[in-house]
C-alpha positions in Angstrom: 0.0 0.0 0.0 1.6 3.2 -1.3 1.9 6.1 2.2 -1.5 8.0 -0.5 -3.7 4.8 -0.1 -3.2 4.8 3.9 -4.6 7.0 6.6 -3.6 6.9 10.5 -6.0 7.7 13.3 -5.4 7.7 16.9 -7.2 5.5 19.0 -7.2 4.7 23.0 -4.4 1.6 21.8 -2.2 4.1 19.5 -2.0 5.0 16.0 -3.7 2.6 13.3 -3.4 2.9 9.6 -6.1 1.9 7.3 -6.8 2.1 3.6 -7.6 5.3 2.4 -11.5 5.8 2.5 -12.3 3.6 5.7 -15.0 4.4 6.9 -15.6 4.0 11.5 -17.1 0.6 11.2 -13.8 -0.5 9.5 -11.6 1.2 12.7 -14.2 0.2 15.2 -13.9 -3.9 13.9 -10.2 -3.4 14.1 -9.9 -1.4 17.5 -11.9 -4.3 18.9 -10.5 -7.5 17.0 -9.0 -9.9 20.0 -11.5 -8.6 22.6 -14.3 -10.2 24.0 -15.8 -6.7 23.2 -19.2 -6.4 20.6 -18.9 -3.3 18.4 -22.4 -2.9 19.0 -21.5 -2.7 23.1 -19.6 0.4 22.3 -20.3 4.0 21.6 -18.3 5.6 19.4 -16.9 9.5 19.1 -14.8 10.8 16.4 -12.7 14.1 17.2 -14.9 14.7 20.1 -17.9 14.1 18.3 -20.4 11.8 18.9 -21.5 9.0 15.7 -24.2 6.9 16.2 -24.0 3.4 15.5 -26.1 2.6 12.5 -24.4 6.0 11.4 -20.9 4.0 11.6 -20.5 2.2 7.8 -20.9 5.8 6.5 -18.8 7.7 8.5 -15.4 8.2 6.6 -12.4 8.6 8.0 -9.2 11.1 7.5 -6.0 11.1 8.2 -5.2 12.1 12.1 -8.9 11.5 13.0 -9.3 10.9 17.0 -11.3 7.9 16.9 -13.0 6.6 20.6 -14.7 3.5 21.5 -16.1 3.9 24.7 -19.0 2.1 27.2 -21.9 4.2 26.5 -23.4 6.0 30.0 -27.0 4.6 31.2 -28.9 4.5 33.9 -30.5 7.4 35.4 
């Protein structure tokens, strides 16, 4: 993969480089692959901003993006 194919984010585990034109469900899957941990368990914020699950698959990424999986807050 040529360095113009690839992107790096930061995550909570370091940087992580993807293919050019990932999208968060792609860095979510990868973030989480050898936990016990369901991406569907997790919220998810991008640069500080909040992206809803089933708003994951469209959400691209680019390159230095903050990405952050997280337990989401219930209760009340």
């Amino acid at each position: 993969m040529s360095h113009s194919d690839e992107l790096t984010i930061h995550t909570d585990r370091g940087p992580l480089t993807l293919r050019a034109g990932s999208t968060l469900a792609d860095a979510v899957d990868l973030v989480l692959a050898g936990t016990d941990r369901d991406p569907a368990s997790v919220a998810t914020a991008v640069n500080g901003g909040f992206v809803p699950r089933d708003a994951r698959a469209r959400h691209v990424l680019a390159d230095g993006d903050a990405v952050l999986c997280f337990s989401p807050i219930t209760g009340g």
